[in-house]
Each structure stands twice: as C-alpha cells, then as structure tokens.
C-alpha positions as a Markdown table, in Angstrom:
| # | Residue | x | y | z |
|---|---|---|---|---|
| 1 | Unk | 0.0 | 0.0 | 0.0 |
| 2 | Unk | 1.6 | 3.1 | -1.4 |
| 3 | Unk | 0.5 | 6.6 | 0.1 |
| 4 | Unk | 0.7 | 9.8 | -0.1 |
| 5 | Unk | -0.7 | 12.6 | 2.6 |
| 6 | Unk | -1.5 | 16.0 | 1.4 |
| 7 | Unk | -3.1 | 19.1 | 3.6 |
| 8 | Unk | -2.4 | 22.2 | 4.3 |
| 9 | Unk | 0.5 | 22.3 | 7.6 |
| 10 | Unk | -1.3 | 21.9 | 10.6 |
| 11 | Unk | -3.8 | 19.7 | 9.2 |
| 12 | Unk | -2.4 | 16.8 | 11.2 |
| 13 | Unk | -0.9 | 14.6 | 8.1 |
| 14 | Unk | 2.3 | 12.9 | 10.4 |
| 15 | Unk | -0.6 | 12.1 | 13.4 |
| 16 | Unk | -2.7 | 10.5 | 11.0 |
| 17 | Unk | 0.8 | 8.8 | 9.4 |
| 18 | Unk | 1.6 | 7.4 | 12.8 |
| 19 | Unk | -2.0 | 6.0 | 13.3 |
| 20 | Unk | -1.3 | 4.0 | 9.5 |
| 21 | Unk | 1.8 | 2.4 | 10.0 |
| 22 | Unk | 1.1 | 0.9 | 13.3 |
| 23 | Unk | -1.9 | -0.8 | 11.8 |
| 24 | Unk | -1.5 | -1.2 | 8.3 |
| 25 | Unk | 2.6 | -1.3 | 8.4 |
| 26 | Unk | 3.8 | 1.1 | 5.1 |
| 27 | Unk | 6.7 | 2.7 | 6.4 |
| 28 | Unk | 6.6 | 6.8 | 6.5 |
| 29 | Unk | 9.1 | 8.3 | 4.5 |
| 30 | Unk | 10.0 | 11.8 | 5.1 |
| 31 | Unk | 11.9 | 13.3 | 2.0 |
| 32 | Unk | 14.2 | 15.8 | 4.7 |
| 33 | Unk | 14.9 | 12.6 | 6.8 |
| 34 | Unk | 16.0 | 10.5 | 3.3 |
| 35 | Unk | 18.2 | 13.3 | 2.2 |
| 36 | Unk | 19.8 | 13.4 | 5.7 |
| 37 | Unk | 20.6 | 9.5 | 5.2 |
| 38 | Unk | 21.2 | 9.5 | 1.6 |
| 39 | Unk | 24.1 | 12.4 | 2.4 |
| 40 | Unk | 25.1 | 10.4 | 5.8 |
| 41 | Unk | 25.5 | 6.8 | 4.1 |
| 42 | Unk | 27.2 | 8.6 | 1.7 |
| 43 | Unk | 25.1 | 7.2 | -1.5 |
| 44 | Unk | 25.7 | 8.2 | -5.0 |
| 45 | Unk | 22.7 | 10.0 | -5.1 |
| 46 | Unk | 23.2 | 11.5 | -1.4 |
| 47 | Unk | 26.7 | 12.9 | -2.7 |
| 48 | Unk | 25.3 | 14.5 | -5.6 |
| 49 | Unk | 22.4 | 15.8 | -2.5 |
| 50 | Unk | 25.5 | 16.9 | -0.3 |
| 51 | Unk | 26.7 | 19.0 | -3.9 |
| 52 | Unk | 23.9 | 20.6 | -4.1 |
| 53 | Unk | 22.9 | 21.4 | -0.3 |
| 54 | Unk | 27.1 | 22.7 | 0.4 |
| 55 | Unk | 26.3 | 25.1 | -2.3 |
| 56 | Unk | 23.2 | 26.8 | -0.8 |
| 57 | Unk | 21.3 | 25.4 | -3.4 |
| 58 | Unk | 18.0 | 23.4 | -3.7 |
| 59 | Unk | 18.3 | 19.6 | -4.3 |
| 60 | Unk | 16.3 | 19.0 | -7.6 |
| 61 | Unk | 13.7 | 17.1 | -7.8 |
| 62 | Unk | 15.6 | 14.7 | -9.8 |
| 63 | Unk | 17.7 | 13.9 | -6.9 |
| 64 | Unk | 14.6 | 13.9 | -4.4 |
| 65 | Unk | 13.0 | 11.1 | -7.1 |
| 66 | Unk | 16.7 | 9.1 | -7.2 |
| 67 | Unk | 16.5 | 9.2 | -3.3 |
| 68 | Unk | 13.2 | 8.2 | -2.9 |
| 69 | Unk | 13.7 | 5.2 | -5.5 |
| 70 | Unk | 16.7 | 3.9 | -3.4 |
| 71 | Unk | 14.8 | 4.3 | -0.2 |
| 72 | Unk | 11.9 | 2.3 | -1.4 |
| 73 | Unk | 14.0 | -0.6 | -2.6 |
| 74 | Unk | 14.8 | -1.3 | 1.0 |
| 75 | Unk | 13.0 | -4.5 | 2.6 |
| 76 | Unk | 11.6 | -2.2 | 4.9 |
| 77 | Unk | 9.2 | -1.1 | 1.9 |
| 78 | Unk | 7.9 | -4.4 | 0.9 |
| 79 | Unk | 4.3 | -4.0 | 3.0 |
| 80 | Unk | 4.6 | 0.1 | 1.5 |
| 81 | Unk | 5.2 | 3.5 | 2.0 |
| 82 | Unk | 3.8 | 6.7 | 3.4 |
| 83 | Unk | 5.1 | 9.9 | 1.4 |
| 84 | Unk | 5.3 | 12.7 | 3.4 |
| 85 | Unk | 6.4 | 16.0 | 2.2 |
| 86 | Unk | 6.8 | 15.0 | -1.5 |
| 87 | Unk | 5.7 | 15.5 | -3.6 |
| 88 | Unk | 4.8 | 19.3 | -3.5 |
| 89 | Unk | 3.8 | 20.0 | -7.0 |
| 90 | Unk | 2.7 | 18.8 | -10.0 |
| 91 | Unk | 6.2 | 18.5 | -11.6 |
| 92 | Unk | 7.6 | 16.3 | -8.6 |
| 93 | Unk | 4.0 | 14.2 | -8.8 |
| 94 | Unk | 4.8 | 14.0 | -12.8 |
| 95 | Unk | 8.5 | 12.6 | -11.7 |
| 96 | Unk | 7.5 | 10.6 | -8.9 |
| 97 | Unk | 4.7 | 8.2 | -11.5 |
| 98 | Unk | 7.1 | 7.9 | -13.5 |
| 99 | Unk | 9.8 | 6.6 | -11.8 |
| 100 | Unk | 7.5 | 4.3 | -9.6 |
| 101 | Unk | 6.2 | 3.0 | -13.0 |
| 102 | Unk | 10.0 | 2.1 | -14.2 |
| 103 | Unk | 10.0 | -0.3 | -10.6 |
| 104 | Unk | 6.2 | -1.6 | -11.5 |
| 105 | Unk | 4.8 | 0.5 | -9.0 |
| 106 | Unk | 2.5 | 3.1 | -7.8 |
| 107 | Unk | 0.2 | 5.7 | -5.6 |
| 108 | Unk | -2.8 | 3.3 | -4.5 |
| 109 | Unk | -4.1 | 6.3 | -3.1 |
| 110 | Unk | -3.4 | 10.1 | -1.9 |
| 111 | Unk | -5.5 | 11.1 | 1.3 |
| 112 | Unk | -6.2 | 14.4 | 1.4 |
| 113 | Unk | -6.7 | 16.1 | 4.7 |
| 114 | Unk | -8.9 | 19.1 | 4.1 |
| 115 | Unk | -9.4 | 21.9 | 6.8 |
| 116 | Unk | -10.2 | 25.4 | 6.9 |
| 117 | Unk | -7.3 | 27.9 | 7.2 |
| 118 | Unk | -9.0 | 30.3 | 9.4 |
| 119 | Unk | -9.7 | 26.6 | 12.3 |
| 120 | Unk | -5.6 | 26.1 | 11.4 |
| 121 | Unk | -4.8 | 29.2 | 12.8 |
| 122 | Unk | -6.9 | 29.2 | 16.1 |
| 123 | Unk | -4.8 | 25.6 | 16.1 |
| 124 | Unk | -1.7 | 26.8 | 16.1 |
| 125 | Unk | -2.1 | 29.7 | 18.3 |
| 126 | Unk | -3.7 | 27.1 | 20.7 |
| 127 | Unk | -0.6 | 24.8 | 20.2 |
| 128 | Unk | 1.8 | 27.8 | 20.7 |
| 129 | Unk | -0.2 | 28.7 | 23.9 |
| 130 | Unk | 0.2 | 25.0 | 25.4 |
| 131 | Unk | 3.9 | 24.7 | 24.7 |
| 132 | Unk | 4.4 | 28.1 | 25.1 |
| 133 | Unk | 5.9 | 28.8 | 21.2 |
| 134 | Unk | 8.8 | 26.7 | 21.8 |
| 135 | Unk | 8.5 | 25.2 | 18.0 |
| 136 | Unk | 9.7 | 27.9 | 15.7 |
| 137 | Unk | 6.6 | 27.9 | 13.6 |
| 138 | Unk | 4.3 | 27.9 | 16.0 |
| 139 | Unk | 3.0 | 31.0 | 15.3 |
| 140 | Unk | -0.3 | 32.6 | 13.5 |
| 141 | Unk | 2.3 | 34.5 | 10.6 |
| 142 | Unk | 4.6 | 31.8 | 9.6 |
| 143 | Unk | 1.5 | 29.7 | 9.3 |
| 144 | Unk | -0.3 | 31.7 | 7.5 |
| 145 | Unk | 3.2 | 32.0 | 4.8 |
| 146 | Unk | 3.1 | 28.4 | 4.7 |
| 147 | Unk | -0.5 | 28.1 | 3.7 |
| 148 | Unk | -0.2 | 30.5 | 0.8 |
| 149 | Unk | 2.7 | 28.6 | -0.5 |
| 150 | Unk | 0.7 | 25.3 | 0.1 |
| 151 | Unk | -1.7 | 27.0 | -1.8 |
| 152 | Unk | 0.1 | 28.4 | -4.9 |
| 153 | Unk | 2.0 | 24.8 | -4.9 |
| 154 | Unk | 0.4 | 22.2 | -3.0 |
| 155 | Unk | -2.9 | 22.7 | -3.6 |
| 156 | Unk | -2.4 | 21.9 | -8.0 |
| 157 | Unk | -1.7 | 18.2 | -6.8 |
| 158 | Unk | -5.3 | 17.8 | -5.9 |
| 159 | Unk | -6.9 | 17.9 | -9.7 |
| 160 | Unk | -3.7 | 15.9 | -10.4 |
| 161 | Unk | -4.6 | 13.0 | -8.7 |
| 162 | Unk | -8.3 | 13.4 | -9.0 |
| 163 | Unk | -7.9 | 12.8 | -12.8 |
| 164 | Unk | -6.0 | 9.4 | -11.8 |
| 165 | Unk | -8.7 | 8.4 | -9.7 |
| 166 | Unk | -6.5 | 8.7 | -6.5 |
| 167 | Unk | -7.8 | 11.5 | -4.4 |
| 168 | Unk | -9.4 | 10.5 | -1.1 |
| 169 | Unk | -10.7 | 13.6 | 0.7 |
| 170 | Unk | -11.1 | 13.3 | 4.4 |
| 171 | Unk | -12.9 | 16.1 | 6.4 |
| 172 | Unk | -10.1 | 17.1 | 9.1 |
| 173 | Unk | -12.0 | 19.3 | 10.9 |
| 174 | Unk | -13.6 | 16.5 | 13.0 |
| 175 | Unk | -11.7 | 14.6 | 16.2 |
| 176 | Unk | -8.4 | 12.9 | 15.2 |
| 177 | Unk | -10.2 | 9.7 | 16.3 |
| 178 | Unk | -12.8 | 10.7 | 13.6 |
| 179 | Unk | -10.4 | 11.5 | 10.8 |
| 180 | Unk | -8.8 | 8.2 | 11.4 |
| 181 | Unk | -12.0 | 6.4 | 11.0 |
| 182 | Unk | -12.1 | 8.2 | 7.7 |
| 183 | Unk | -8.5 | 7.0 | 6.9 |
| 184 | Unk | -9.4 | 3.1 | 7.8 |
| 185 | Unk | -12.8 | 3.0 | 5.6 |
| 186 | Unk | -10.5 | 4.5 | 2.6 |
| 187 | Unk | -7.7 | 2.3 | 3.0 |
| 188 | Unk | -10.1 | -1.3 | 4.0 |
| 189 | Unk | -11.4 | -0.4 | -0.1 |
| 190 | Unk | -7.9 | -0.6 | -1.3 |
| 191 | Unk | -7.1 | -4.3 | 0.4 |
C-alpha cells in the first residue's frame, strides 16, 4: 500500500501517518529525513544531495525522485510507503509516476486532509499557547506564509490525482479519532 498525505501544515498529516503504519505497516518516508541518510550513508545520489545542499542550493527534484527510488528498494518497503512531504507539486507528482512505474509500482491512493485555514490558525495559536511557542513555527504569521505557498504549490496536486482516480478527501476538521475512521474505511477499499 503506497500513500501519499497531502493538507495544508497543521492539518495533522504525520498524526494521521503514525495511526497507519502501526496498523497497516507502510513505512513513513519523510523526504528531509531520506536526504539526511542519503548524504550520511554517503550514496551516490546523497553525494550528488550533499553537492547541491554545500552550495546553498536546492536539491532537484531529480535527486529527491533518485533518493526516494533507493529508499523504497529497501525490505523495509515491501508492506509500502507513506510519502510525506513530496511531492509538493505537479512537476515532482509528474517525476515521482514515472519513476514508480519504471520499478512496477504506484500511488494506490493520496489522502487528502482538508481543513479550513481560518480553524488552522486558532490551532496553532492554541498549540503555541500549550507549549508556550517553543517550536519555531508555531505561530499565527509563519503559518499563515506556509498556507499560501501550500496553496500556490500544494494545492495543483489535488486535480492531479483526481484525474487518476487517487484522491481521497477526508474532512479534518472533525476529532483525530474521527479522521482516522475516515482514513481506515479508505484504505479497508484498497485491500
């Protein structure tokens, strides 16, 4: 079972990833923590990363894709994968099928997590009041940054995979108990 979770931040995508891979066992793969190994185990595609990364730069989505197709060789991947962070456009979406398709593989699904900016916010700034703001983004303004750029970016994936029949929509304004629910009917279909 092959994943992907898309919302806006905030919208609770790595609680709800937690909650599949203790019961349906896909492992979560976060594209920051796969660089990080890539660059550590010293790879051929986490050298040409480190290039990349030393010089201030971006690592292109080529390199993303050539990380993410070594990391999901690994046994650990045999029961699937839970994409988290990538991709975040259409481009990256474009390069990820096709590179799955090369190893026979692909999205069974992408869960949406839809919620309302303006209940995000009131989120956050209750977050940021319970752990008094000691993550750095816990804050109304860098959310709100964050949303617009999920917007303008992010948000172009959704017709994407709705064309391809992929996009499941969950309402995450209700209880995380609830959206879980959700989460288990959509992924009991795909067994």
């Amino acid at each position: 079972m092959n994943l992907i979770l898309l919302g806006p931040p905030g919208a609770g995508k790595g609680t709800q990833a937690n909650v599949i891979v203790k019961e349906f066992g896909p492992v979560q793969l976060s594209t920051g923590d796969m660089l990080r190994a890539a660059v550590s185990a010293g790879t051929d595609v986490g050298k040409q990363a480190q290039a990349f990364m030393d010089a201030g730069d971006l690592v292109p989505d080529s390199v993303v894709v050539g990380i993410i197709a070594d990391r999901i060789d690994e046994p650990d991947c045999t029961n699937g994968f839970i994409l988290d962070g990538f991709p975040r456009n259409v481009a990256q979406a474009e390069a990820l099928d096709e590179m799955l398709e090369q190893k026979d593989l692909q999205i069974d699904a992408v869960i949406e997590i839809r919620v309302d900016d303006e209940i995000l916010v009131s989120r956050i700034e209750g977050r940021a009041a319970e752990t008094g703001g000691e993550r750095a983004d816990d804050n109304a303004e860098t959310l709100k940054k964050r949303l617009k750029v999920y917007h303008e970016q992010t948000s172009p994936l959704l017709p994407y995979y709705e064309k391809k029949g992929r996009l499941k929509v969950v309402d995450g304004m209700l209880s995380i108990d609830e959206v879980s629910a959700q989460i288990r009917g959509i992924l009991a279909e795909l067994k």
